[in-house]
C-alpha positions as CSV (number, residue, x, y, z in Angstrom):
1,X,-10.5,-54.6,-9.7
2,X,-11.3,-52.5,-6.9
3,X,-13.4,-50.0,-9.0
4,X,-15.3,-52.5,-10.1
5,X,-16.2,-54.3,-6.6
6,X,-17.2,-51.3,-4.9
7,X,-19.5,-50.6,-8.0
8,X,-20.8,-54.1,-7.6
9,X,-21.1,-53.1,-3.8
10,X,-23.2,-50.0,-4.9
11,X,-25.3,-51.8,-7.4
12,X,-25.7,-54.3,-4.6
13,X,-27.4,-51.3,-2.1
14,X,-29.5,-49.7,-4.5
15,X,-30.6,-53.5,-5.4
16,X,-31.6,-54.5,-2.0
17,X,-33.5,-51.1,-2.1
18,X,-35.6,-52.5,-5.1
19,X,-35.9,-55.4,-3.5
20,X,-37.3,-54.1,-0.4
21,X,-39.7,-51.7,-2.6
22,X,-40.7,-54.8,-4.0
23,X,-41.4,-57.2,-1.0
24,X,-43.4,-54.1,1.1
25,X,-45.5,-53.6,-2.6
26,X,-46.3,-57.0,-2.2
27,X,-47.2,-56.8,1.2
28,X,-49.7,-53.4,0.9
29,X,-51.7,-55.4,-2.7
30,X,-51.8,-59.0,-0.6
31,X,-51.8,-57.2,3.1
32,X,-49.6,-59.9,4.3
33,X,-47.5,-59.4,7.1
34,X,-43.6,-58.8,7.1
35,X,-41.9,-61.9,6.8
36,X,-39.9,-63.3,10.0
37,X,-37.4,-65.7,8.0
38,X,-34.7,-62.9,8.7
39,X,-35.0,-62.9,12.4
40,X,-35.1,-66.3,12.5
41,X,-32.4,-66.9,10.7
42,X,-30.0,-64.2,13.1
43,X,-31.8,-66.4,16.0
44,X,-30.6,-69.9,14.6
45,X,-27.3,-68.5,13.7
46,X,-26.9,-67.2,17.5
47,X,-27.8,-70.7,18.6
48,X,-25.8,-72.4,16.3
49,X,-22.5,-70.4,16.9
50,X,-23.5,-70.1,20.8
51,X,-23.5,-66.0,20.3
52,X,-26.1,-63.8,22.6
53,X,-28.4,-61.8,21.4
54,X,-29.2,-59.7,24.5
55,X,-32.1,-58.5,25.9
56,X,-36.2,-60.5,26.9
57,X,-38.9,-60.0,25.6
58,X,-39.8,-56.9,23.2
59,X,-36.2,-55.8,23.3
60,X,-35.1,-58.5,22.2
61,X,-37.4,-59.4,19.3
62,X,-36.3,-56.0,18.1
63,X,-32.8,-56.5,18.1
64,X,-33.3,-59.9,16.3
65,X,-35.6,-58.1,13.6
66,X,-32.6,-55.1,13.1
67,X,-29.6,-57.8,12.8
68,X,-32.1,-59.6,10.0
69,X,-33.0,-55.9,8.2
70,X,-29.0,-55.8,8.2
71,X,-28.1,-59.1,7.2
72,X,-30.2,-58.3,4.1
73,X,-28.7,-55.7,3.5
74,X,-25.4,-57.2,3.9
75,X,-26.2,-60.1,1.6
76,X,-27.4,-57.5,-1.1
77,X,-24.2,-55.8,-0.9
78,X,-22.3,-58.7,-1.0
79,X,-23.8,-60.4,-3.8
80,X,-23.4,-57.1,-5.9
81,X,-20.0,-56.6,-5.1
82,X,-19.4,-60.5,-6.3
83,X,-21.0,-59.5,-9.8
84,X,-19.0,-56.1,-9.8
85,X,-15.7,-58.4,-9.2
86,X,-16.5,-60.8,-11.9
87,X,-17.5,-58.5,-14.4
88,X,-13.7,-57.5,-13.6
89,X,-13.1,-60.8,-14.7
90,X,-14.8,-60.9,-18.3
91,X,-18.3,-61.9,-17.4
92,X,-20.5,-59.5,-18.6
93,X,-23.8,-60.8,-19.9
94,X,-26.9,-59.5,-21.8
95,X,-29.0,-57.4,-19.8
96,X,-32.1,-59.6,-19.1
97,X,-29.7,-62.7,-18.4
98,X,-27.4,-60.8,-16.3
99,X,-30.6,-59.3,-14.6
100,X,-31.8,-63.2,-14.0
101,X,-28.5,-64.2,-13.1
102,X,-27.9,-62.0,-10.6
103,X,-31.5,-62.0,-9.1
104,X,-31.3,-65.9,-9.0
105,X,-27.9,-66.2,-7.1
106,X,-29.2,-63.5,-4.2
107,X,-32.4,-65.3,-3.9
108,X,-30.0,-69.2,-4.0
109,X,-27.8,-67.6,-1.6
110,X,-30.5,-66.6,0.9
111,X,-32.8,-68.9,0.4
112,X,-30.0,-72.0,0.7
113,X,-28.9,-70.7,3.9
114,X,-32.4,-70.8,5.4
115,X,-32.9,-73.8,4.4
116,X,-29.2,-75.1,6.0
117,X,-30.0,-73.1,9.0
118,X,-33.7,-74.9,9.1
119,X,-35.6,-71.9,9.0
120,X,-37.5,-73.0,6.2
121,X,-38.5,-75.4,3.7
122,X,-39.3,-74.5,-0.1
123,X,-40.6,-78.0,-0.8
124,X,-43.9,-76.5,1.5
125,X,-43.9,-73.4,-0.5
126,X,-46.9,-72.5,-2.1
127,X,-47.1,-70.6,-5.5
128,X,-47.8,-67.2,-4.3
129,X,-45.1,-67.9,-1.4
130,X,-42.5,-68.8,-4.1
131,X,-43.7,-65.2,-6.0
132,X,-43.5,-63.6,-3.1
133,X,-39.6,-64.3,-3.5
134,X,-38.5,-64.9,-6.6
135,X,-39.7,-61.2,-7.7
136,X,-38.5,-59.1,-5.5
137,X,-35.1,-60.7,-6.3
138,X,-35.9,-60.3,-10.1
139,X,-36.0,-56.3,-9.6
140,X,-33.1,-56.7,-7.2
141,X,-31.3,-58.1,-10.3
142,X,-32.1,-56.2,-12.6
143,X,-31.3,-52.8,-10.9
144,X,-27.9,-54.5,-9.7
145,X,-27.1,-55.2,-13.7
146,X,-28.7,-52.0,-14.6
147,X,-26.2,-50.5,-12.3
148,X,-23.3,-52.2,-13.3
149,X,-23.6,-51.8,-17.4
150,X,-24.5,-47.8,-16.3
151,X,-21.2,-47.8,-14.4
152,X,-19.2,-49.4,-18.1
């Protein structure tokens, strides 16, 4: 079991690298900015569980956008060691479902706890917005499966 949640865990980082690859290609063909959902998110979770983030002004926006960078990054590898553990329990899928499977639970599992944290709202999404995330979870998924059948 182990072996097979730190692969998931490993699948899971080099995932949230596609992922990332992904998001900043979209960024240099549209020239949109970085998005600020992470920070945001770290912000409303402060204020909700009555943490500090310290620091004013610049200092402070820049801690806020490392903890979201790292709460990405968390979530990737969290997600991937989740898949690595149930793989350990039987589930092992064909390569493009697994691929959607996976991508679709990261993006559910952000995306939902934006939402709960009222950071956004989906329904105002517009096409390209709702692109904009379901791809880059797509490649994170399929790298994270890619990973894991490489590692059977």
């Amino acid at each position: 079991m182990w072996r097979h949640l730190l692969a998931g865990a490993a699948a899971g980082a080099a995932g949230t690298t596609a992922l990332n690859a992904a998001t900043y290609v979209d960024m240099v063909i549209r020239g949109r900015p970085a998005s600020d959902t992470p920070q945001r998110s770290v912000e409303a979770i402060a204020e909700q569980t009555g943490l500090r983030v310290p620091g004013t002004g610049q200092t402070r926006d820049n801690r806020l956008t490392g903890l979201g960078a790292l709460s990405g990054l968390a979530t990737g590898v969290a997600v991937g060691a989740a898949f690595g553990g149930l793989r350990a329990a039987g589930l092992r899928p064909r390569p493009v479902i697994g691929a959607g499977l996976v991508g679709l639970a990261a993006m559910v599992a952000t995306d939902a706890s934006m939402v709960r944290l009222g950071v956004t709202d989906p329904r105002s999404w517009s096409a390209a917005d709702w692109l904009a995330d379901l791809i880059p979870h797509l490649a994170y998924g399929t790298v994270v499966a890619t990973v894991l059948d490489a590692v059977d």
